[in-house]
Every structure is written in C-alpha cells, then in structure tokens.
VEXMIMAR-6696 format. One line per 4 residues: number of its first residue (from 1); their letters; for each residue y, x negated, z of C-alpha. Coordinates in pm, 1 decimal, decimal comma. Layout:
// VEXMIMAR-6696
NUM	A	Y:X:Z ~ ...
// end
This chain:
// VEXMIMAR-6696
1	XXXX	-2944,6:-3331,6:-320,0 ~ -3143,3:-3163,6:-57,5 ~ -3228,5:-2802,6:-91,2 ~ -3062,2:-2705,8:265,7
5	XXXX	-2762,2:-2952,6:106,9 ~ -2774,6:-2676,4:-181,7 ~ -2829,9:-2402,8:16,0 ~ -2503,0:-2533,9:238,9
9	XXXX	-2264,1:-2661,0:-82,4 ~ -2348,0:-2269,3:-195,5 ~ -2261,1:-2098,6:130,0 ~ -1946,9:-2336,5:114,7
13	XXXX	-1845,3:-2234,4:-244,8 ~ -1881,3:-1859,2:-134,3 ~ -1681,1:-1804,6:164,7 ~ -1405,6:-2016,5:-19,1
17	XXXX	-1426,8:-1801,4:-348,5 ~ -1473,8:-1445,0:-172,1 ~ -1166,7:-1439,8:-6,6 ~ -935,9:-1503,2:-348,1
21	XXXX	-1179,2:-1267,9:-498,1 ~ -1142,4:-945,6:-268,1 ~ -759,3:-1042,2:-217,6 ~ -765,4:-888,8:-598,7
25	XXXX	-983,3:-571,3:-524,3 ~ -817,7:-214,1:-345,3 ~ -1061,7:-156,8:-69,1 ~ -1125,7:125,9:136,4
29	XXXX	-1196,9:85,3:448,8 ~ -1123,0:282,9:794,6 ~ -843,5:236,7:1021,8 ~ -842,4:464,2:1326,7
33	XXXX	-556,0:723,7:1282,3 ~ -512,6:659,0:894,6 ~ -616,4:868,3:650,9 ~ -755,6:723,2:320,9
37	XXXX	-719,7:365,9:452,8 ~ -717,4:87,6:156,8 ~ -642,8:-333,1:217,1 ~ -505,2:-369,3:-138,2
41	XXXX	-416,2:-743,2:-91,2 ~ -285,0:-1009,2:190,9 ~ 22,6:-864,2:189,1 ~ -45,3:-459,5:141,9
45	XXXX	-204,6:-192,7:282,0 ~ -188,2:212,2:215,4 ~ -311,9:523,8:357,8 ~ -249,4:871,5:411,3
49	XXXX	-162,3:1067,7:720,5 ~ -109,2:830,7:992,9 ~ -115,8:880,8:1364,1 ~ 120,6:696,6:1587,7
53	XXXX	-182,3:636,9:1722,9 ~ -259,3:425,8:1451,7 ~ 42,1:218,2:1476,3 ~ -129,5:-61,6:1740,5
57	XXXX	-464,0:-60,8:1551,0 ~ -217,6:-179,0:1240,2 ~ -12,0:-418,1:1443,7 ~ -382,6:-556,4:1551,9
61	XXXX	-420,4:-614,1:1188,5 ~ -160,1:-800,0:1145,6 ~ 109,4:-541,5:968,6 ~ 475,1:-651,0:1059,0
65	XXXX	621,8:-341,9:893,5 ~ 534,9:25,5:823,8 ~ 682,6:213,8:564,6 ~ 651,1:607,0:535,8
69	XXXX	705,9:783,4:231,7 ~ 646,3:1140,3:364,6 ~ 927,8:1386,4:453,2 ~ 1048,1:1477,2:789,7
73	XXXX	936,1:1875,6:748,0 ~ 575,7:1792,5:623,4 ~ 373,8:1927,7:872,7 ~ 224,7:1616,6:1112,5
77	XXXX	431,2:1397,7:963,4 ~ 596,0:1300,6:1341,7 ~ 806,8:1058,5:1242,4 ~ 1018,1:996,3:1621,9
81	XXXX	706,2:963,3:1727,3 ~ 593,5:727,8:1458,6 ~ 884,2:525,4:1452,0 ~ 882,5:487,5:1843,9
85	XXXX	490,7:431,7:1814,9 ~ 587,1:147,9:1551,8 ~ 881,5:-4,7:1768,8 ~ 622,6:-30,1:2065,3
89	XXXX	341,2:-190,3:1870,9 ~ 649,5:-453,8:1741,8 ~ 615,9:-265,3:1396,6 ~ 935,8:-262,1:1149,5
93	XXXX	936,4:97,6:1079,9 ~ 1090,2:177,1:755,3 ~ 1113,0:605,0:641,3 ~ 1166,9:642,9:264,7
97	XXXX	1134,3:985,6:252,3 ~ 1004,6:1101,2:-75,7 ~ 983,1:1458,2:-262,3 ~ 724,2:1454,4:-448,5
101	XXXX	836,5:1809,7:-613,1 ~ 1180,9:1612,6:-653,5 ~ 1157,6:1272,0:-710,6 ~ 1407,1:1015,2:-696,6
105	XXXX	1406,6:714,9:-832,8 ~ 1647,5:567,6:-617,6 ~ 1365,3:559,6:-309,3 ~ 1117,8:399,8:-554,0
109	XXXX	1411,4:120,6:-578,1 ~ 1433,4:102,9:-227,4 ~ 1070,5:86,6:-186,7 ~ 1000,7:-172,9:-401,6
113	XXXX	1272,4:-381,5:-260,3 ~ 1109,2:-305,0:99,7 ~ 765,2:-429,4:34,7 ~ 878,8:-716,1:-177,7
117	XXXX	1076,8:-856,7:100,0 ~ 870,2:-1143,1:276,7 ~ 1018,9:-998,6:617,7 ~ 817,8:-725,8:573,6
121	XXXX	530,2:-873,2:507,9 ~ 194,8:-776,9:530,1 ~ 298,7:-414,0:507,4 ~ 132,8:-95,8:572,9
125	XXXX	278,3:169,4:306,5 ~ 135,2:567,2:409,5 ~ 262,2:942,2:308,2 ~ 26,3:1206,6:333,3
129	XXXX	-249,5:1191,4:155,6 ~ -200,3:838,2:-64,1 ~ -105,2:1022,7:-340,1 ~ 260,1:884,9:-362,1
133	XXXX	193,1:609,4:-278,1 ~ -69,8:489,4:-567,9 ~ 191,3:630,9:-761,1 ~ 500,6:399,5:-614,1
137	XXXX	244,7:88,4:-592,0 ~ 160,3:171,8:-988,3 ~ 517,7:126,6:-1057,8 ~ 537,8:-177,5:-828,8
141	XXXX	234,1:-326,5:-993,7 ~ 397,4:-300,2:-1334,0 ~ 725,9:-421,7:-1305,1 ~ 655,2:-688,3:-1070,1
145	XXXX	364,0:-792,1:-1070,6 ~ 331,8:-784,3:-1427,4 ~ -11,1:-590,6:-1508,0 ~ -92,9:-364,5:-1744,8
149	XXXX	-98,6:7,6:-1775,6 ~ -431,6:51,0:-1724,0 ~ -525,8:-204,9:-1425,4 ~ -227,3:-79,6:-1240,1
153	XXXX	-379,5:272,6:-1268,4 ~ -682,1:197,1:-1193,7 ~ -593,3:8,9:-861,0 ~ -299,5:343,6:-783,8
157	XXXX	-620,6:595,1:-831,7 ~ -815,8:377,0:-547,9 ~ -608,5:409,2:-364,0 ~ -495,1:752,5:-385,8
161	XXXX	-290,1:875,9:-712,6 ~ -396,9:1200,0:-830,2 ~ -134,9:1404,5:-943,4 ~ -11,7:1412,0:-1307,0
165	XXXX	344,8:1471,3:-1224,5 ~ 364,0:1141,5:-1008,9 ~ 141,2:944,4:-1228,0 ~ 400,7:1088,8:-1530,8
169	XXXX	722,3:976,7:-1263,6 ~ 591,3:657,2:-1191,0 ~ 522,8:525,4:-1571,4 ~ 879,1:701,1:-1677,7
173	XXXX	1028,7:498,9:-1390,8 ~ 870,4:184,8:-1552,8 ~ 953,5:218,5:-1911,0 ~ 1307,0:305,5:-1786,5
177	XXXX	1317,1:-20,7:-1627,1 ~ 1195,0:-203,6:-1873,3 ~ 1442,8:-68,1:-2074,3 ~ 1211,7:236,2:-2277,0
181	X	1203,4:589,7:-2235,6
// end
C-alpha cells in the first residue's frame, strides 16, 4: 500500500467514524437568535431564549418541530410570535409550559412523549436559559435512553442544568418511574 493509499484509507476511516462519534457528544455551538445553543444528537437540539427570529435559521437546520418549555409571562418569552414564526418557517410548534418554582411532572410526561415521537423529529427543545431543559433531557436520558446517573448529568450540565431544585425534580421524577422514591 502506497503512502497517499494510506494517507486516503485514513481520511476515509475518519470522516466515517467522526460523525457516529460527535452524534454522542452535547455541542455548543451558535445559532442566530438562540441562546446557549447545543446539537446534542441527530435528532436533538436545546437552547435558551429564542427569537422568532431564530425559527428559519432552525428550520435551515433541519428542525421539524420546536418545543418551548418557558411560560407565557416570562419576560421575552413571545410565544404568538414564536409559534407564528414557527408555523411560517414549516416548524411544529409545541408550548409545554413549565414552572420551574412549581414543577409538574405531568409536562415532563408530555415532553418526553413529544421528543420521542419520530414526527417530531429532529427537534429543537428551548426555555430560557437551558436550565430546564438539561434538567427534562436528564430525565429523558435516564429512562429512555438508558444511561446512567452520572453521564446523563454530565450531558444535562452542557447543556444547561444548573439549579439544584431541577436537578433534585428531574432524578425524583426518574426513580419514581422506575418505581423508587
């Protein structure tokens, strides 16, 4: 074998592998009108505050469906003009509003159904700051996709988990699922 042959059977090997490879990696990366933009996987991406600005940059990307997690009465959080934003880009717009202060499991059940469902797939998943959801894709992680405590966390800091209370919420939520706590 040649060394360009090498050199080529290498380059080969690499583009095939690095795609499998970053598909398990949260990245950050930018997105005009997100905040705290991460591609967790093929089918998943978070942020913050989004614009519905942002909704065409995401439909560019190849979202079919947006789901927000923030409340109507958070300030910015627009959501007419999000949803209407979405609908024009030929998003699925999905509002879970969650309380943070108050949670409720019953819209972690809903969201877990939403982002599991192939229709709504790749989807973009934002509240305000990523906070809720690391902590809704740490329960998600866990109970469906089977991984541990600690690689789930991991992945839900990256992408934005930072409160206690949530964190607490979200592994409560699991062990209660799993038929604990």
């Amino acid at each position: 074998m040649t060394r360009g042959t090498r050199f080529t059977l290498v380059a080969v090997v690499v583009a095939l592998a690095l795609p499998a490879w970053l598909a398990g990696q949260a990245r950050p990366g930018t997105v005009a009108g997100v905040r705290n933009f991460t591609h967790v996987d093929a089918t998943v991406g978070c942020g913050g505050a989004t614009s519905p600005e942002a909704m065409a940059g995401l439909a560019r990307l190849g979202f079919k469906a947006v789901v927000n997690l923030r409340l109507a009465t958070e300030t910015g959080a627009a959501i007419d003009e999000s949803k209407a934003a979405a609908e024009a880009a030929r998003l699925k717009y999905i509002h879970l509003p969650f309380n943070g202060a108050e949670p409720d499991p019953k819209v972690l059940d809903q969201f877990i159904l939403t982002v599991t469902d192939p229709e709504n797939q790749p989807v973009f998943v934002h509240c305000g700051t990523a906070n809720r959801v690391g902590a809704f894709w740490l329960a998600k992680r866990m109970l469906v996709d089977r991984w541990d405590e600690a690689r789930a966390l991991e992945e839900a800091k990256a992408i934005g988990l930072s409160s206690e209370a949530l964190q607490k919420f979200a592994l409560d939520y699991v062990a209660k699922r799993r038929g604990g706590r």
